[in-house]
GURO-596358 format. One record per residue (C-alpha): z, y, x; residue in one letter. Coordinates in Angstrom, 3 decimals. Layout:
<rs>
Z,Y,X,A
...
</rs>
This chain:
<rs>
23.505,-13.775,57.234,X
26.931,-14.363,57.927,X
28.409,-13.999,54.412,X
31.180,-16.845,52.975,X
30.663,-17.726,49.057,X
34.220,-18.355,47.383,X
33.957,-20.221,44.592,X
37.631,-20.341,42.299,X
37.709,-17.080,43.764,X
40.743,-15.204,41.719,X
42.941,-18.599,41.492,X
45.660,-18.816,43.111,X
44.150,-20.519,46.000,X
40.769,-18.601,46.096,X
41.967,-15.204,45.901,X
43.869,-15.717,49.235,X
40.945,-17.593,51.077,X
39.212,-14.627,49.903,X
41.635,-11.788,51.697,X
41.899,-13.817,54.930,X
38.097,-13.959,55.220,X
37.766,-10.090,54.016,X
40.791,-8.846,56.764,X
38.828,-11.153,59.886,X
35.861,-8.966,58.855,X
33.987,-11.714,57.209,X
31.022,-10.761,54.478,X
32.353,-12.438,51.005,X
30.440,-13.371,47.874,X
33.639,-14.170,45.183,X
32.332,-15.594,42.535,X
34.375,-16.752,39.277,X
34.207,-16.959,35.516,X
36.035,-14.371,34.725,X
34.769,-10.968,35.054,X
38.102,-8.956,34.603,X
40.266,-11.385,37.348,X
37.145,-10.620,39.668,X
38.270,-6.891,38.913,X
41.396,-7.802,39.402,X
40.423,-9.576,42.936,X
38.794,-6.113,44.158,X
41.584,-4.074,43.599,X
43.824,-6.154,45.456,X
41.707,-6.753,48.473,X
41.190,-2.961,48.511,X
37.756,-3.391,50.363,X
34.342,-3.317,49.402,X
33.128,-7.093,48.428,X
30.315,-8.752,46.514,X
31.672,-10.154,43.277,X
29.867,-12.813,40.507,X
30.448,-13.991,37.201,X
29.729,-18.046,37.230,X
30.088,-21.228,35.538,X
29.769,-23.812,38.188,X
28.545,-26.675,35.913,X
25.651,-24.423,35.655,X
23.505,-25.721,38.436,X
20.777,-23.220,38.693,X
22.747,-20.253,38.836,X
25.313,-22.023,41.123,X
22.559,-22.395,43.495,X
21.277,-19.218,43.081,X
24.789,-18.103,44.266,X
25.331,-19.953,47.423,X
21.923,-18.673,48.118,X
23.901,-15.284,49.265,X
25.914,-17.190,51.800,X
25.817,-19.705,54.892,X
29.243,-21.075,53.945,X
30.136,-22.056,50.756,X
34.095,-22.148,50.413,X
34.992,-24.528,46.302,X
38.065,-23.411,46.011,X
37.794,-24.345,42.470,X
39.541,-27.412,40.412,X
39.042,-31.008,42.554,X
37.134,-32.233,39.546,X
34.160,-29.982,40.066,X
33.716,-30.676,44.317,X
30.568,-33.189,43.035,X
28.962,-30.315,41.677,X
29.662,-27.805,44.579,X
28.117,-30.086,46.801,X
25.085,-31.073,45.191,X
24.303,-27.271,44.431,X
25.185,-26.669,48.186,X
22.847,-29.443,49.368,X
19.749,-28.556,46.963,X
20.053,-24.810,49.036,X
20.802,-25.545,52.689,X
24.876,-24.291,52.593,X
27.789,-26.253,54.368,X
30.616,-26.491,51.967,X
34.108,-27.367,52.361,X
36.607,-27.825,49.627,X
40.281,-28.466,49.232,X
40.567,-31.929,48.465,X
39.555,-34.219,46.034,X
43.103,-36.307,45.142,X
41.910,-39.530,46.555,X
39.303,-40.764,43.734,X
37.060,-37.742,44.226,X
37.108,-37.540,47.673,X
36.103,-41.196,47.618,X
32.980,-40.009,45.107,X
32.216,-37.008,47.185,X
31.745,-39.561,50.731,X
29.164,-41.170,49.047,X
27.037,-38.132,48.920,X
27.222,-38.371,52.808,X
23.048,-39.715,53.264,X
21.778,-36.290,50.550,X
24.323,-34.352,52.795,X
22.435,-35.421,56.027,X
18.653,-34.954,54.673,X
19.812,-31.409,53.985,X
20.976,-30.999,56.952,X
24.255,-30.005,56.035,X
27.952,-30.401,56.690,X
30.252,-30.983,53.425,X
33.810,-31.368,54.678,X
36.688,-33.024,52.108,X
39.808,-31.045,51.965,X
40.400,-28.375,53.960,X
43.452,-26.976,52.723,X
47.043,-27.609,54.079,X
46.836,-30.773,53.154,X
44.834,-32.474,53.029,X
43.110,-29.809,55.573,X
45.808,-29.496,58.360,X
47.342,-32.575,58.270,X
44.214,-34.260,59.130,X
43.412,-32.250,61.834,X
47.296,-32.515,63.049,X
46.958,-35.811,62.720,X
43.858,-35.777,64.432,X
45.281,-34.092,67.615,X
47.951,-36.377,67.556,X
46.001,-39.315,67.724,X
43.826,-38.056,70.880,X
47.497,-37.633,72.884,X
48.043,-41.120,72.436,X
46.463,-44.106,74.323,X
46.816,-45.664,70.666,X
48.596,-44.662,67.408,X
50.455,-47.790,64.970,X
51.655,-45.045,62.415,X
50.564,-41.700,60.613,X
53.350,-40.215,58.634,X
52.583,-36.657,56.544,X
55.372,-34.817,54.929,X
55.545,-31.679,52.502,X
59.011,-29.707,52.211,X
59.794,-27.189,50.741,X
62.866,-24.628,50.333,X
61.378,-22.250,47.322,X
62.749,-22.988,43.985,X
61.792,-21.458,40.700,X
58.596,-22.833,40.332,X
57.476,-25.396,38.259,X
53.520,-25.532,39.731,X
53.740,-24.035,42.676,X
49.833,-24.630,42.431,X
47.025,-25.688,40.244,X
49.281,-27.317,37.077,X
46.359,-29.677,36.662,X
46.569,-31.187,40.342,X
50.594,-30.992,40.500,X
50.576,-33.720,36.797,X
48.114,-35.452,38.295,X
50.418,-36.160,41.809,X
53.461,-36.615,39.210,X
51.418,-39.087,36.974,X
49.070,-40.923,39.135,X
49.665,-43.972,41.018,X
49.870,-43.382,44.907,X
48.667,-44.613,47.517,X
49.630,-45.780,51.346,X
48.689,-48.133,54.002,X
51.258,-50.698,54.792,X
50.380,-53.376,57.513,X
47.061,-52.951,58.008,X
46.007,-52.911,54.177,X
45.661,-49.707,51.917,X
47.729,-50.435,48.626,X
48.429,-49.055,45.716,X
51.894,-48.088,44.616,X
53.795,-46.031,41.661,X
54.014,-42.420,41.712,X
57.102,-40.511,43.270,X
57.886,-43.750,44.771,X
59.501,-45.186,48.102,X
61.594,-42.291,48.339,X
63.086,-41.486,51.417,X
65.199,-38.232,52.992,X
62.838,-36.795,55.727,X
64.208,-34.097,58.412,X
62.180,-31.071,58.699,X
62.397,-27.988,61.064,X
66.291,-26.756,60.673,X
65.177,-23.866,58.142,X
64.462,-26.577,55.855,X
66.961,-29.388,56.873,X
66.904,-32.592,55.386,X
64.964,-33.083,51.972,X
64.072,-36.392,49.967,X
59.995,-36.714,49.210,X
58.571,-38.975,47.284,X
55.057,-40.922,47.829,X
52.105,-39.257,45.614,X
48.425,-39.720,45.410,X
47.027,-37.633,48.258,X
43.110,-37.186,49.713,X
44.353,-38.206,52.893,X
44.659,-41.617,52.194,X
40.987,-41.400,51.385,X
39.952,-41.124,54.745,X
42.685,-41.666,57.390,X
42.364,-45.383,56.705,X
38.607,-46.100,57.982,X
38.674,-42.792,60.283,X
41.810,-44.316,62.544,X
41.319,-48.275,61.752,X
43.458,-49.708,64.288,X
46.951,-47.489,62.377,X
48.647,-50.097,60.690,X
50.877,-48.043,58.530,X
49.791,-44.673,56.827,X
52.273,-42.505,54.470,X
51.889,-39.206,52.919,X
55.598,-38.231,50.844,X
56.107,-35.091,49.311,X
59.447,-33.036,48.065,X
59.733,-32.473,44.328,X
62.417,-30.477,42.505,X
63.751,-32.941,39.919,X
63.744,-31.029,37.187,X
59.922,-30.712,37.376,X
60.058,-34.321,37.809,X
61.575,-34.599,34.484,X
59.519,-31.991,33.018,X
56.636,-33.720,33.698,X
57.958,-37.034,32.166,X
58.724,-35.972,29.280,X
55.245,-34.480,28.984,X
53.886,-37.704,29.722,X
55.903,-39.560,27.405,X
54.593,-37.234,25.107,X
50.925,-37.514,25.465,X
50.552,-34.075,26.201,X
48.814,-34.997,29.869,X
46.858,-37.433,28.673,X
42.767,-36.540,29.604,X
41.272,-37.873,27.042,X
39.522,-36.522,23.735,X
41.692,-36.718,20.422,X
39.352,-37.456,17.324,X
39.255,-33.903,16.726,X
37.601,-33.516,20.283,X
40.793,-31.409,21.475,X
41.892,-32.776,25.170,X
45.679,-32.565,25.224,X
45.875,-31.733,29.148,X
43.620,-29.462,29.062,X
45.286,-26.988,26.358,X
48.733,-27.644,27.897,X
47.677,-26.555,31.275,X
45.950,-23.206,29.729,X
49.193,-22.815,28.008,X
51.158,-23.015,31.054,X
48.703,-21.188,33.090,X
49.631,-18.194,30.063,X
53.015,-19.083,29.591,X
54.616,-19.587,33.064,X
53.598,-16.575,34.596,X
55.224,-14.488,32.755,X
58.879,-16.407,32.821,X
58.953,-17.985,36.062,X
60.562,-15.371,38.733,X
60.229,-18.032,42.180,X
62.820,-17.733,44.773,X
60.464,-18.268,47.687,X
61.756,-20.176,50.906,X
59.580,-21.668,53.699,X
57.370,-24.250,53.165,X
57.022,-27.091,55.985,X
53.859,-29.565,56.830,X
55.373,-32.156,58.992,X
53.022,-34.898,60.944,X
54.058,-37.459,63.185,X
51.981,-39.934,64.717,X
53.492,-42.815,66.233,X
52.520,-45.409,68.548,X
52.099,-45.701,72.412,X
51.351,-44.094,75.698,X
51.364,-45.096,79.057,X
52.786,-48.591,77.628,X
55.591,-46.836,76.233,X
56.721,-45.785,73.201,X
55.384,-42.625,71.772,X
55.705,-39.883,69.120,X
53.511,-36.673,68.437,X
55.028,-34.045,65.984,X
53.688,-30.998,64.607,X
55.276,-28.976,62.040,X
53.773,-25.774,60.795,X
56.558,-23.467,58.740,X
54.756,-20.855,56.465,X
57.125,-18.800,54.680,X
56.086,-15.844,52.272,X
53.656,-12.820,52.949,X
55.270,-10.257,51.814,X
52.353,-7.950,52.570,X
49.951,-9.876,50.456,X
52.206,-10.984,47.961,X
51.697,-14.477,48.109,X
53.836,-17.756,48.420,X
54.073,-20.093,51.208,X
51.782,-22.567,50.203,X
49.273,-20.194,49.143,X
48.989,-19.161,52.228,X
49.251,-22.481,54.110,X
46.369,-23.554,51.781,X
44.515,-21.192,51.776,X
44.512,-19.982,55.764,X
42.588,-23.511,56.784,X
39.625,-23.004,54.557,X
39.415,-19.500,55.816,X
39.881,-20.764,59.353,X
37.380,-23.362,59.171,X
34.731,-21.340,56.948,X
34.514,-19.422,60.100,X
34.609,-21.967,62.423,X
31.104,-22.957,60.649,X
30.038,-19.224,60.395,X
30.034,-19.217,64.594,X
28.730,-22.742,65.156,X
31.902,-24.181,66.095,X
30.865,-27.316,63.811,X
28.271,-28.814,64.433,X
28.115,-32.463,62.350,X
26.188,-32.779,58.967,X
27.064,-35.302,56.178,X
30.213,-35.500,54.270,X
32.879,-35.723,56.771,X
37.000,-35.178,56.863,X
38.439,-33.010,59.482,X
39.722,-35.295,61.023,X
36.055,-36.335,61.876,X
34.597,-32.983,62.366,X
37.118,-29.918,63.123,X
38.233,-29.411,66.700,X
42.276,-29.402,66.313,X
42.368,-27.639,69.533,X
39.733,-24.917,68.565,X
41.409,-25.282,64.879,X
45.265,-24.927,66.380,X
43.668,-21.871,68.302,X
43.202,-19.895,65.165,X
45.898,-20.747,63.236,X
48.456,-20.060,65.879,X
46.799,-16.237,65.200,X
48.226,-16.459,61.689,X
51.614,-15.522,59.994,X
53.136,-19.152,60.295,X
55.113,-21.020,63.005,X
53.895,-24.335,64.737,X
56.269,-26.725,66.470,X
54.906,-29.346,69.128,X
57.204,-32.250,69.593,X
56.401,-35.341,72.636,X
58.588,-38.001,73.172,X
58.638,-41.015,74.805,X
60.537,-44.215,75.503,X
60.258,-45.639,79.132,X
60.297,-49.180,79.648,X
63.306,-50.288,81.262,X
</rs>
């Protein structure tokens, strides 16, 4: 039965995992808790597909779900990949997600043995990134004869938008300390720090990004041992940087129970889940995932660079990095579907997807992809 389960399926991210998988002709199961959004979903997709009510802390009938697929796509909130996986597991379904901000993902390799008895691949953030930039950074490492740096960038030209995605994950980048591998050692450092001005493809130009907590330093580390430095900056508008500071200074992100048992993130991001979408009116540019790899080839110096450009689907009605998000999982849900992944446990794609099978498909989507090589001869 080749049908993929979306779980998250009418967020922002799910919804669009759920119309690529629909227009390649896949079989979908959405499943979500709310029963009008799921309504809401069918309309929009405009073609016949299986839809589900579910709370996926409720194990049994999350099971009982992914028992109507092979592929389980979590597009849900990071904070519930444990419980994707272990429903996945207990019934026999590979399940990706899209990323885990570091400390999960970290939780979610230690599954890796339960993954393997059941005979069943759980991949860590397949996304844009971390999804794509794994894989890019992947293929960029196999050009090589060895790679000394990884560098990831996110840019950015839409404005307008104060959580371009999940409010919950964009606080937590904004709030968390980051992370980054700096001669050989993985080290912890303050958010939105070590800024620098990065130059992107020319529709872009040159933006400054900031280092935040990312999945990819989760696994790039131990899956490409010999890189001695790994980065991963992203570009913020700095008004939501002060937005989000003030919030903080405020308590109103904090996660943990007040003695009346209210949480104060979690009412601010259902208010501004309510709130925003009805006064934000985004300007949407292109978005831009830049990764270089650096190191030699050849006994020269080397450098690799890939830069996909995803700009808005006007068709769909969706923003740039809703569909660079979103387009991976669907990729890579399929890539399962047809057997084109073959390893069990918990892996990262950088361990497990193909990036020339991978760059295959997404070259058939609406985004551009730039290859960059260059070398310096010895003298």
């Amino acid at each position: 039965m080749d049908r993929v389960v979306v779980l998250g399926a009418t967020g922002t991210i799910g919804k669009v995992i759920v119309k690529d998988l629909v227009e390649s002709g896949i079989d979908v199961v959405a499943a979500d808790l709310d029963q009008t959004r799921l309504k809401e979903l069918e309309t929009w997709i405009g073609k016949k597909i299986t839809t589900t009510t579910l709370n996926i802390r409720e194990l049994e009938a999350t099971k009982d779900v992914l028992r109507q697929g092979r592929v389980c796509v979590n597009a849900t909130n990071y904070v519930f990949n444990l419980d994707a996986m272990k429903a996945a597991s207990a019934v026999g379904v590979d399940v990706l997600d899209l990323g885990g901000l570091f400390k999960m993902t970290n939780e979610q390799l230690k599954l890796d043995a339960q993954m393997k008895e059941a005979n069943i691949l759980a991949i860590t953030g397949m996304g844009s990134d971390p999804g794509s930039s794994n894989v890019f950074c992947r293929y960029g490492v196999n050009v090589l004869d060895s790679a000394e740096e990884i560098h990831i960038r996110y840019g950015s030209t839409s404005s307008g938008a104060t959580f371009a995605f999940a409010a919950d994950t964009v606080i937590d980048e904004a709030v968390k300390n980051a992370m980054a591998v700096k001669n050989g050692v993985l080290v912890e450092i303050p958010p939105l720090a070590d800024e620098e001005f990065t130059h992107f493809h020319k529709d872009l130009g040159i933006q400054k990004t900031y280092s935040i907590i990312h999945s990819e330093l989760a696994t790039l580390p131990t899956s490409f041992p010999g890189v001695k430095e790994i980065t991963y900056k992203d570009t913020w508008d700095p008004a939501t940087i002060e937005k989000i500071k003030m919030l903080d200074e405020l308590g109103l992100v904090d996660t943990a129970e007040l003695g009346d048992g209210t949480v104060p993130r979690r009412q601010l991001v259902s208010l501004l889940g309510k709130v925003l979408s009805r006064k934000e009116k985004p300007v949407w540019g292109k978005d831009s995932l830049l990764v270089e790899v650096v190191g030699k080839k050849d006994g020269n110096d080397a450098r690799v660079r890939l830069e996909l450009l995803t700009g808005y689907h006007e068709e769909w009605g969706v923003s740039p990095t809703q569909y660079a998000t979103a387009i991976p999982a669907s990729i890579v849900s399929q890539m399962l579907l047809k057997g084109e992944i073959t390893e069990k446990g918990v892996k990262p794609p950088e361990l497990c997807v193909d990036p020339e099978v991978f760059l295959s498909y997404l070259k058939k989507k609406n985004v551009e992809l730039y290859f960059t090589y260059s070398e310096t001869k010895k003298q």
